[in-house]
KEBAVEX-165792 format. One record per residue (C-alpha): x, y, z. Coordinates in steps of 0.2 Angstrom, whole numbers, padded with zeros to 4 digits, always signed. Layout:
<atoms>
XYZ ...
</atoms>
This chain:
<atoms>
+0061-1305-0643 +0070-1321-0639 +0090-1325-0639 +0095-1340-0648 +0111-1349-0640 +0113-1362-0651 +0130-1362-0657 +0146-1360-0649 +0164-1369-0651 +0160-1385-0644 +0143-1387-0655 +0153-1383-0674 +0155-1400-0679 +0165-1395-0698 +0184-1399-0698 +0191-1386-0683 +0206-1395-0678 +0224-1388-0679 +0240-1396-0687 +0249-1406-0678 +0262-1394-0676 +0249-1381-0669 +0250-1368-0683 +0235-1364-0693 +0235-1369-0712 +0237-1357-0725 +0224-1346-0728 +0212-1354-0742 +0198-1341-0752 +0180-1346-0744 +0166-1350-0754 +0152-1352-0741 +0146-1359-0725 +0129-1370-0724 +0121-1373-0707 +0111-1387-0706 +0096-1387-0697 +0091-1373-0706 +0075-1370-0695 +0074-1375-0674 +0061-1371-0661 +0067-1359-0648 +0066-1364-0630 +0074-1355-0619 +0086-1365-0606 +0089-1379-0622 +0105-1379-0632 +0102-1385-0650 +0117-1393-0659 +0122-1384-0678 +0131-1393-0690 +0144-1383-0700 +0151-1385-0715 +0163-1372-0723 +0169-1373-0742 +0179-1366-0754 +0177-1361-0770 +0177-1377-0777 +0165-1383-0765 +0179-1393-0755 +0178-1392-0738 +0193-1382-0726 +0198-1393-0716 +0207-1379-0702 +0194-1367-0698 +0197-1367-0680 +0201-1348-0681 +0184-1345-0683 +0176-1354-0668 +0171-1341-0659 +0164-1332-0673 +0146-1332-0669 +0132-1320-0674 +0115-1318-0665 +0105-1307-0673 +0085-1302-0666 +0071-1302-0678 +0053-1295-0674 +0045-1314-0674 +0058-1321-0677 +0077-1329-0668 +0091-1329-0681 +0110-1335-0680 +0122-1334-0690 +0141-1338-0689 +0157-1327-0699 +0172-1335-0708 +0185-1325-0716 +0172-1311-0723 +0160-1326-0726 +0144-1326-0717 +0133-1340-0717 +0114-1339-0719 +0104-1339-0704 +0096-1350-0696 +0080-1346-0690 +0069-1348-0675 +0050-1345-0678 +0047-1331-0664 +0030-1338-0658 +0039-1354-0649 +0035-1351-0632 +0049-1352-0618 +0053-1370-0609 +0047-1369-0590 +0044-1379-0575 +0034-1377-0559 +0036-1384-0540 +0025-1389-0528 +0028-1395-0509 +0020-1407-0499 +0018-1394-0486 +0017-1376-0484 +0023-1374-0466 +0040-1384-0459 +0042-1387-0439 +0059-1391-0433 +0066-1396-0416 +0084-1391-0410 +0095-1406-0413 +0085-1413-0426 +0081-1411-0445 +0062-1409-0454 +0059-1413-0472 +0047-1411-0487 +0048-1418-0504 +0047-1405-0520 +0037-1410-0534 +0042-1404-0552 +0034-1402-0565 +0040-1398-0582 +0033-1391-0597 +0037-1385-0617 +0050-1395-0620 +0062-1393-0604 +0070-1408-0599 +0085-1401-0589 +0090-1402-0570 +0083-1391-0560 +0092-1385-0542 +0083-1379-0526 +0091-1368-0511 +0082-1360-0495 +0086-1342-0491 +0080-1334-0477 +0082-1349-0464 +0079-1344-0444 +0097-1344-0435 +0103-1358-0431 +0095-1368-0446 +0104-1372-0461 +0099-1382-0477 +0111-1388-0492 +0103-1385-0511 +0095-1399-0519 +0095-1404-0538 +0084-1414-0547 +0091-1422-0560 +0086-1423-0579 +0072-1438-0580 +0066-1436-0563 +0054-1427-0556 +0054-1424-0535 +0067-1422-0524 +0069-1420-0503 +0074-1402-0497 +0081-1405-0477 +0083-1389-0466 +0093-1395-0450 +0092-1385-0433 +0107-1386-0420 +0107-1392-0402 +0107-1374-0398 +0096-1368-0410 +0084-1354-0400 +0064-1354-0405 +0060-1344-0420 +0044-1336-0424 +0035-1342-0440 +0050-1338-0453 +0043-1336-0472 +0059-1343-0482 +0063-1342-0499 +0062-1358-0509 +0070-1354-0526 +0073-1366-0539 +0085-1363-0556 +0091-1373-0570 +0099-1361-0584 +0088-1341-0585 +0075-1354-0578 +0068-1348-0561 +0053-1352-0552 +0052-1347-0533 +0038-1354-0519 +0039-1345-0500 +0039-1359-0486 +0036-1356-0466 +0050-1363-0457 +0048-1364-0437 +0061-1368-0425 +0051-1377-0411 +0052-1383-0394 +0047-1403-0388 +0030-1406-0382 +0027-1398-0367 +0043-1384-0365 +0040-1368-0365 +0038-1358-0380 +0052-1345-0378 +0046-1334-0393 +0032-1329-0381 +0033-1313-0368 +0052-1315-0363 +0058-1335-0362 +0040-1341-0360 +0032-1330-0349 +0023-1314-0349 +0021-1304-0335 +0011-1289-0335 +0010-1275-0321 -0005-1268-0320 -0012-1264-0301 -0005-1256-0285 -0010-1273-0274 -0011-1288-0276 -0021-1293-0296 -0029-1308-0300 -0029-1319-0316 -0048-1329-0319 -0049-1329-0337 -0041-1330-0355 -0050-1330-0371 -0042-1329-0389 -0048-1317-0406 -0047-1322-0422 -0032-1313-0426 -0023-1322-0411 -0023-1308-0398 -0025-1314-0381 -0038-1306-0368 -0036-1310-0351 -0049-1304-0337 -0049-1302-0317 -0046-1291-0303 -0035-1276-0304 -0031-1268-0288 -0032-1248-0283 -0046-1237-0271 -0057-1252-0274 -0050-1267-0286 -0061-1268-0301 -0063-1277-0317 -0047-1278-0325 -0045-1285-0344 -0029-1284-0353 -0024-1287-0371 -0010-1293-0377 -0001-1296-0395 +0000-1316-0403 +0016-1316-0394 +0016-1309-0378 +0018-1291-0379 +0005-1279-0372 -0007-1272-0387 -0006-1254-0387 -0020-1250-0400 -0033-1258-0383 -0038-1246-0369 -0022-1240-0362 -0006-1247-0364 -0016-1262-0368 -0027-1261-0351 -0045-1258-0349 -0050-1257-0328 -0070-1251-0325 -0078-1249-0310 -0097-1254-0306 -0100-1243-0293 -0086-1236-0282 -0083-1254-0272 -0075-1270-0276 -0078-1277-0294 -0069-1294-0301 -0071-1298-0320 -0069-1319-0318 -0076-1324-0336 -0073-1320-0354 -0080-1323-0372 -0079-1314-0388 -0092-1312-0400 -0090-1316-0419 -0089-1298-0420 -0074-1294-0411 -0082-1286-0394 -0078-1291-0378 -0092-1299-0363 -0085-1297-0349 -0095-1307-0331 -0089-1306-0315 -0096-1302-0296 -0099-1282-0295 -0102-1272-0279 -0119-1261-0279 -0124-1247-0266 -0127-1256-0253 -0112-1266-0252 -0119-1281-0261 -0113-1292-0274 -0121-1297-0289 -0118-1304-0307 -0110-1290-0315 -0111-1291-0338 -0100-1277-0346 -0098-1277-0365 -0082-1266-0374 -0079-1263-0391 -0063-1270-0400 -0050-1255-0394 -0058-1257-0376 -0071-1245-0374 -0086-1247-0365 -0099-1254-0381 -0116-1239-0376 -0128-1251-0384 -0125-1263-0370 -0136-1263-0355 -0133-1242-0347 -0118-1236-0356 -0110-1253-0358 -0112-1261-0341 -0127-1270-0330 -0130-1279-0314 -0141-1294-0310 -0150-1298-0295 -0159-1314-0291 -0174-1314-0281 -0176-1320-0264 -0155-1319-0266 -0143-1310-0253 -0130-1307-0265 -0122-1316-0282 -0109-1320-0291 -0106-1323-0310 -0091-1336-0313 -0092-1341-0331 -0099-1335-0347 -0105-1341-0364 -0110-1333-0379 -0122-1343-0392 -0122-1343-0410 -0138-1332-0411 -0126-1318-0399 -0137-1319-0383 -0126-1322-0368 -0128-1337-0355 -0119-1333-0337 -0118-1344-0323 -0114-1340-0305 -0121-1342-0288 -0136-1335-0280 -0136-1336-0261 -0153-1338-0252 -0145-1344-0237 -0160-1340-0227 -0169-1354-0238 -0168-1375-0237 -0158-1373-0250 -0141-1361-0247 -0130-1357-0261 -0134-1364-0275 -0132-1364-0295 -0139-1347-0304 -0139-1345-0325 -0146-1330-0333 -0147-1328-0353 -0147-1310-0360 -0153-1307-0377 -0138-1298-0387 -0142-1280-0383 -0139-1285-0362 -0160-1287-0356 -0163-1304-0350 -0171-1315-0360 -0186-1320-0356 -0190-1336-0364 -0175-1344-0355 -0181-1349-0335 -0191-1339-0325 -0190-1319-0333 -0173-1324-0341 -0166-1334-0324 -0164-1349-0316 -0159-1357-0301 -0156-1374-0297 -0151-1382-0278 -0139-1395-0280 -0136-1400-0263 -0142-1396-0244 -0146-1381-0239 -0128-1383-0231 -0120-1384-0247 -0113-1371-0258 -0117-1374-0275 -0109-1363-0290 -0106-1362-0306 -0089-1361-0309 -0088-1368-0328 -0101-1370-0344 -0101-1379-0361 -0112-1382-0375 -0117-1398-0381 -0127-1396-0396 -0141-1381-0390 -0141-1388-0371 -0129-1381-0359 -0120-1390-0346 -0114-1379-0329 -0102-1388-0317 -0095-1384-0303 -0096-1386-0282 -0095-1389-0269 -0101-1406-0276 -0090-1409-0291 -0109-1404-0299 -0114-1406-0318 -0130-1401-0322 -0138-1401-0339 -0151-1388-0344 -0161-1389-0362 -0162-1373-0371 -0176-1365-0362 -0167-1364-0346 -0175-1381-0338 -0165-1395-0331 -0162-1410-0342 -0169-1426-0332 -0162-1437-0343 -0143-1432-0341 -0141-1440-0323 -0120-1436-0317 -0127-1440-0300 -0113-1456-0299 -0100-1442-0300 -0107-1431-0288 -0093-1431-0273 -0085-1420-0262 -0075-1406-0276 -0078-1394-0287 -0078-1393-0306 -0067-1378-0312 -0069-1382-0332 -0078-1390-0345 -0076-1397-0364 -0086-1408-0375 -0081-1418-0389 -0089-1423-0405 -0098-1436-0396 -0105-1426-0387 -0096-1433-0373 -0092-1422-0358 -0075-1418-0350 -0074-1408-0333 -0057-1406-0325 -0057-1399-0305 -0050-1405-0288 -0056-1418-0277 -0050-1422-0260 -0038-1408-0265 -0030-1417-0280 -0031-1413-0300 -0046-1424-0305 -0051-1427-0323 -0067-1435-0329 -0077-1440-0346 -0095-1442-0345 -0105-1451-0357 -0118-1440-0368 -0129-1444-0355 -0118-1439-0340 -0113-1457-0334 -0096-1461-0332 -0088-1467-0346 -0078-1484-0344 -0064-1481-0357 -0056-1466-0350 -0045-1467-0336 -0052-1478-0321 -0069-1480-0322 -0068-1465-0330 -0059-1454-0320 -0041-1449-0319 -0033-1442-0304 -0017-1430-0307 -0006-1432-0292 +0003-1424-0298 +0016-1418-0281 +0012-1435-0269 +0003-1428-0253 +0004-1411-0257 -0013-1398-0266 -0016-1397-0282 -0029-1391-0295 -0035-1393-0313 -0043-1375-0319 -0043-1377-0336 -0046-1394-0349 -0046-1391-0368 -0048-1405-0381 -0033-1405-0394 -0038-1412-0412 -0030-1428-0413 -0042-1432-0396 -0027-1431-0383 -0033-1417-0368 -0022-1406-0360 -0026-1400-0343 -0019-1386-0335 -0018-1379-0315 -0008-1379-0302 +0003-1388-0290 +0009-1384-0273 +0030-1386-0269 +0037-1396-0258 +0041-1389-0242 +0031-1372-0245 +0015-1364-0246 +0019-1357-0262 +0011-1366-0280 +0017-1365-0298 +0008-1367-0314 +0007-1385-0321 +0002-1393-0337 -0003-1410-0339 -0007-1420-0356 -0020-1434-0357 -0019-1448-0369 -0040-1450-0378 -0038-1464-0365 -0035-1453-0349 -0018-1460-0348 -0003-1447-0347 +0006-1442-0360 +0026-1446-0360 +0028-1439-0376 +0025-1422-0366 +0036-1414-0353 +0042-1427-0340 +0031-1441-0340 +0016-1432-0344 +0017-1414-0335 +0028-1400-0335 +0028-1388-0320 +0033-1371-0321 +0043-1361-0309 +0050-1344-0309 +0059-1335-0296 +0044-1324-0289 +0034-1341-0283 +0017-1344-0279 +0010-1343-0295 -0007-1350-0298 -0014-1352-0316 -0033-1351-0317 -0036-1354-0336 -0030-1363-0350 -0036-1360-0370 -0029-1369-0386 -0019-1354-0397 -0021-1359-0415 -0009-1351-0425 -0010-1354-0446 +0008-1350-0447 +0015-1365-0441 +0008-1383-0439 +0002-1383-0422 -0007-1378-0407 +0002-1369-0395 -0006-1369-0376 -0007-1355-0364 -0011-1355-0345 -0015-1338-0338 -0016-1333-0319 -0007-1323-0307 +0009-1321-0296 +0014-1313-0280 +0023-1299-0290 +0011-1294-0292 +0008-1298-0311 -0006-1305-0322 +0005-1318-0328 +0003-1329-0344 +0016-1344-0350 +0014-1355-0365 +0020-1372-0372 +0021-1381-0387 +0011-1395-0389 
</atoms>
């Protein structure tokens, strides 16, 4: 059933005009009253003109038949519209609709589903319309639902054309919005149509993101001393899992969850915390990975009886507990031979789910002191033993004065590359555990230590550290030579606080090529440090579309704060990449912060 407007007063075209005196004329006997067209096509939101012509008996037309004007009839058929219009007593014969006509319509797209703004500036996207059935009108769009501080005025596209630009404006004071879903609705007569559109009131490059933890930073309480902050990895879903130290009796692995936003996940562990000890003595978790499956590898240096350290592996389900099918009840230790004690300092997990840790293995006693130690683990926690020697390696990178470990690793393609110091080492292994001869990073090979690794789609190899006690970042060459194009020589030192410490622990490669590096940098006039976040242009120039110049350093009132990680937090709300930098506090507090890119 469909309703016909298609006559009103404006649209009865017969004589309908008063006398000149504005009295009516006197009455005159009706014959009849012909509409012409006797048949239209009913499409709803179009107004179709009638012609009516009202006679008397002698089939002369009344010329004042103004009284009537408004004397319209809309009767509903099944299959059918009708209308029909009264004068004096006379009806008219309808005029009919065939009920089958279907309804005009129109549709909108947008050129994008997610819309950023920054306080003090306007975004915009353009709507495309499409009409259909016989609609030609105007159609007018409004947003509802806008974050505070945004505004947006309706739009209307005009009969004959078919896009339009919809503007949301945010103000000078405008705070940071989560992802906001807004209401895009668009009318033109009963005609609706209505599309939902992410709108995001975001900071400049390189502020903090005050939507995360409170203004930026998350600080979380967990031990009675002092905690420690090594590592960060993101799930699918956006949670964050951070992993370190947690001090009590003895500290102990410590791994904390928190929500996309900040916010301590209570559905993990307890109260969002999951602290395991190894074996009554000290325990630090310094690595993190998650597998496709949602559980949790933990690596880290654990304390067995006899007051030794060695690599320490856990594994946890997704709300925290201890996974049983790993290693004894969820937990294992590794000792290598001929070593006094090991530590495990980073962590990767391989497509086929067996695990790769590297660390240190100290055979001081030996020619060859500390040096770099890998292990692979087939998924259920055994070592693997086509990897090495019995699923272990060690590799001497300097003298037997040196102390070599593995402090990051990266795939590139099925080989692993392991840097770390005290040489500002990169070493290349194939995938059965053996040192690559041709990847040669000896020209690199100074006084340092590597704290992170990325690789591009190049294959090209970025590690980020300290040297001479300075933020250095480097891109090596597939084959591990320094490549010319980036930075000098390819290298680029931050200095990032002239004559004062600082130090690069985290390098993540964003998808338009640029790298953001993230640390620490020590104050002026003080012992204390504060987190600090640098972006690199593909050439390993700064960035001064990002913070100030380049870098933005991070202070808060408890001082001394000293990231140790960095990851990229995609987020498929809003268009972009946000960055985190986790590490600790003298609160003490695991303490996270994050930026907009």
């Amino acid at each position: 059933m469909k309703t016909l407007h298609v006559l009103n007063a404006a649209f009865l075209t017969a004589a309908l005009s008063s006398s000149a005196s504005g009295n009516m004329a006197p009455p005159t006997a009706l014959q009849s009253i012909e509409l012409t067209p006797t048949s239209v096509s009913a499409v709803q939101g179009e107004r179709t003109l009638l012609t009516a012509t009202v006679q008397d008996a002698q089939g002369q037309a009344v010329p004042n038949a103004a009284s009537v004007a408004n004397g319209l009839g809309g009767e509903l058929a099944s299959g059918s519209v009708q209308s029909t219009v009264s004068v004096g007593g006379v009806t008219s014969a309808p005029v009919t609709a065939p009920g089958d006509q279907p309804a005009g319509s129109f549709d909108l797209t947008l050129s994008a589903d997610k819309l950023p703004v920054t306080p003090g500036t306007s975004a915009s996207l353009t709507l495309n319309l499409t009409r259909s059935i016989g609609f030609s009108g105007a159609v007018t769009v409004a947003l509802s639902g806008l974050p505070a501080g945004a505004t947006s005025s309706s739009v209307t596209i005009p009969e004959g054309l078919v896009s339009g630009t919809v503007t949301v404006k945010a103000a000078a004071n405008a705070a940071h919005s989560p992802p906001t879903a807004v209401t895009l609705t668009a009318t033109s007569g009963t005609l609706r149509a209505a599309k939902t559109l992410t709108v995001t009131v975001r900071g400049r490059a390189g502020s903090l993101d005050t939507t995360f933890g409170a203004g930026g930073t998350a600080k979380i309480a967990t031990g009675s001393g002092f905690d420690y902050v090594y590592a960060v990895a993101q799930q699918s879903d956006g949670k964050l899992v951070v992993a370190g130290e947690i001090s009590g009796a003895y500290n102990d692995f410590g791994i904390i969850r928190l929500m996309r936003d900040g916010a301590p996940d209570p559905s993990f562990g307890t109260g969002g915390q999951v602290v395991i000890d190894f074996a009554g003595d000290r325990d630090t978790a310094r690595a993190v990975a998650l597998q496709k499956d949602g559980k949790i590898v933990v690596a880290g240096g654990a304390t067995v009886p006899g007051d030794t350290e060695r690599f320490g592996l856990l594994r946890l389900n997704p709300d925290g507990t201890l996974d049983s099918t790993f290693g004894t009840g969820g937990k294992l230790t590794t000792a290598f031979p001929a070593s006094s004690a090991d530590r495990a300092g980073a962590l990767l997990i391989l497509p086929d789910n067996r695990i790769v840790v590297g660390g240190q293995a100290s055979r001081s006693s030996s020619t060859t002191g500390v040096d770099f130690a890998l292990a692979r683990y087939l998924p259920g926690g055994a070592l693997d033993p086509t990897f090495g020697s019995g699923g272990q390696v060690i590799t001497p990178v300097g003298s037997s004065s040196s102390s070599d470990k593995i402090y990051a690793l990266a795939l590139q393609g099925d080989k692993i590359i392991a840097g770390g110091g005290d040489a500002f080492a990169v070493v290349r292994y194939s995938a059965d555990g053996m040192p690559d001869g041709s990847f040669d990073a000896s020209a690199v090979t100074t006084s340092g230590i590597v704290h992170s690794i990325a690789t591009d789609d190049q294959g090209r190899v970025i590690v980020a550290g300290e040297q001479a006690t300075i933020s250095t970042v480097m891109r090596l060459s597939s084959n591990g030579t320094p490549d010319p194009a980036f930075g000098m020589g390819g290298k680029t030192t931050l200095n990032l606080n002239p004559g004062l410490e600082s130090r690069a622990t985290g390098v993540a490669l964003q998808l338009d090529g640029k790298l953001v590096v993230g640390g620490w940098v020590q104050e002026t006039n003080s012992t204390n440090a504060n987190f600090a976040l640098t972006r690199l242009t593909p050439a390993g120039q700064p960035d001064v579309s990002f913070g100030q110049g380049g870098t933005t350093i991070t202070a808060t009132p408890k001082g001394n704060e000293r990231a140790n990680a960095l990851l990229l937090q995609p987020d498929d709300r809003i268009a972009a990449t946000r960055i985190v930098l986790a590490g600790f506090d003298d609160g003490p507090d695991f303490s996270l912060t994050r930026y907009w890119p």
